[in-house]
C-alpha positions as CSV (number, residue, x, y, z in Angstrom):
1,X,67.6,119.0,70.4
2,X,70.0,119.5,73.7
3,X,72.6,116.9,74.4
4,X,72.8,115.0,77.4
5,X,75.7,117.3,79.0
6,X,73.6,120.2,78.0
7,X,70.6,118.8,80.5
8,X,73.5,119.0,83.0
9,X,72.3,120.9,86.0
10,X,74.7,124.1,87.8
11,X,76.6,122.5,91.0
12,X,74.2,125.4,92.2
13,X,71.4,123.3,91.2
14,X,72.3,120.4,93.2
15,X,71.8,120.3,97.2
16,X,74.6,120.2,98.8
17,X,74.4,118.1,102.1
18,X,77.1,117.2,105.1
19,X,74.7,115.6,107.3
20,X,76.0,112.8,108.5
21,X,73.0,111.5,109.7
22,X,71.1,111.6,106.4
23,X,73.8,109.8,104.8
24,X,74.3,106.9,107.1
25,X,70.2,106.7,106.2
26,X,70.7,106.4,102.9
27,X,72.8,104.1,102.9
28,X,70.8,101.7,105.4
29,X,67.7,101.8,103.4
30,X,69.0,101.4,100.2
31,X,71.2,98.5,100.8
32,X,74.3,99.9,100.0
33,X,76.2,96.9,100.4
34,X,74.1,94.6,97.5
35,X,74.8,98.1,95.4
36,X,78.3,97.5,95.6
37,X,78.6,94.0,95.0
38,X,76.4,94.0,92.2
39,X,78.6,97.3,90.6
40,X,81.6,95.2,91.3
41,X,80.3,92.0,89.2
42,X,78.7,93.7,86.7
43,X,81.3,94.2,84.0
44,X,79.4,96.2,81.1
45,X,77.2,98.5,83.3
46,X,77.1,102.4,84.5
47,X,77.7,101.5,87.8
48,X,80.8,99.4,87.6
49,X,82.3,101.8,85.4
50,X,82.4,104.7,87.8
51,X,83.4,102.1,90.4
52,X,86.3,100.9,88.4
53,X,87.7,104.6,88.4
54,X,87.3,105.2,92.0
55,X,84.7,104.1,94.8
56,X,84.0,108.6,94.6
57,X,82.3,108.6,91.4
58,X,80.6,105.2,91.9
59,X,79.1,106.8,95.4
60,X,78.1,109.8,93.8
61,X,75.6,107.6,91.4
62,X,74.6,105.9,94.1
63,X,73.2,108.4,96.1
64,X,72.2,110.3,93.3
65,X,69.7,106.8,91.9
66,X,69.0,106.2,95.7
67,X,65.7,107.1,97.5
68,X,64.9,108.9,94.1
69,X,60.9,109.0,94.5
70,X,60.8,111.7,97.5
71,X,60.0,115.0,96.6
72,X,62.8,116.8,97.6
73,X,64.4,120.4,96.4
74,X,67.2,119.1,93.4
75,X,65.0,116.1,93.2
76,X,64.6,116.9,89.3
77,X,68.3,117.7,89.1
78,X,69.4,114.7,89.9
79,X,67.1,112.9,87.5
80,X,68.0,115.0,84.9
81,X,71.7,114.4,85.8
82,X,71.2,110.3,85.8
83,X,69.5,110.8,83.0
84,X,71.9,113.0,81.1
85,X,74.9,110.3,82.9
86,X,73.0,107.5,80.9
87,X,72.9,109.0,77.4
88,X,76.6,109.6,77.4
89,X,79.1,107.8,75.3
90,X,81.7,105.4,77.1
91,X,84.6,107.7,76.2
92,X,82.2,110.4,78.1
93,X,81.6,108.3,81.0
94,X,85.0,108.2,81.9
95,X,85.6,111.4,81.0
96,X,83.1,112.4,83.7
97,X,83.9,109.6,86.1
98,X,87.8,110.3,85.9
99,X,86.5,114.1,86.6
100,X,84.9,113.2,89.7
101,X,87.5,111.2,91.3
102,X,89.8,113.7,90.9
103,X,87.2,116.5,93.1
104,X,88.6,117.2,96.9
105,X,85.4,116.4,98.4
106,X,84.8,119.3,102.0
107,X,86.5,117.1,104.6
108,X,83.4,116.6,106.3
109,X,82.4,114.4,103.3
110,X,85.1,112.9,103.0
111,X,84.8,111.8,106.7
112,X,81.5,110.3,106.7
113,X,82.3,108.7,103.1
114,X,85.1,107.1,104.7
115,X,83.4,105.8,108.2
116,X,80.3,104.4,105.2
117,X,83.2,102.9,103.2
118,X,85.3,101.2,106.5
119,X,81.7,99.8,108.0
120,X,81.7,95.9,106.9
121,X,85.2,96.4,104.9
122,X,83.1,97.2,102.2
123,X,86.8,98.6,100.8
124,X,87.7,94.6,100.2
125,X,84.6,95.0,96.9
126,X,87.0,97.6,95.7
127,X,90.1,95.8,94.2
C-alpha cells in the first residue's frame, strides 16, 4: 500500500495559475474571510496548523479545498494532495507546512496574495 506522500502529485501535475482575476473569484465565492477566522479559532485542526506557520501554507489549502467540485485539469491532483495532506502525521504536517512557507512564490503571486491578504485587514486574523 502507498503512503500518503507517495500519492503526492509532480509540481508538474498541479496547474499553475497567476490570474489574478480567478483568484480574487475564488476567494469571493468561497468566503474566504469565515475560512480564516474559523482556521484561526480552531486550535487542533489542519487548517490552523498551516496557518500557525505562515498565512502561505494556510492559503495554499485553501485554494486547494476551495471550489473543489468543478471539473478542471489537476482537479484530481489536488484531491489526491488534500487527501494525502490529511493522512499525514503532525510532525509531517509541519514538516510540509514549514516547507511551504519557506517557497518564493513568482512575484505575481505574491502580489495578488498580498492585495487578498490587505482587503478587510484580514492580516489582523493572523497574530
Amino acid at each position: 500500500m502507498a503512503s500518503a506522500t507517495d500519492q503526492l502529485p509532480t509540481s508538474a501535475q498541479i496547474p499553475q495559475t497567476t490570474d489574478e482575476a480567478y483568484g480574487q473569484r475564488i476567494v469571493r465565492d468561497a468566503h474566504l474571510d469565515d475560512a480564516l477566522t474559523k482556521a484561526a479559532s480552531e486550535t487542533h485542526s489542519l487548517p490552523h496548523t498551516l496557518l500557525k506557520w505562515a498565512y502561505q501554507p494556510w492559503f495554499e489549502y485553501f485554494l486547494a479545498t476551495t471550489n473543489s467540485q468543478a471539473h478542471h485539469e489537476g482537479r484530481q491532483a489536488k484531491i489526491n494532495t488534500v487527501n494525502a495532506l490529511h493522512e499525514l502525521s503532525a510532525a509531517n504536517i509541519n514538516l510540509v507546512a514549514s516547507t511551504v512557507a519557506a517557497i518564493k512564490p513568482h512575484n505575481t503571486v505574491e502580489t495578488a496574495s498580498d492585495k487578498i491578504l490587505k482587503k478587510n485587514d484580514r492580516s489582523s486574523k493572523l497574530s
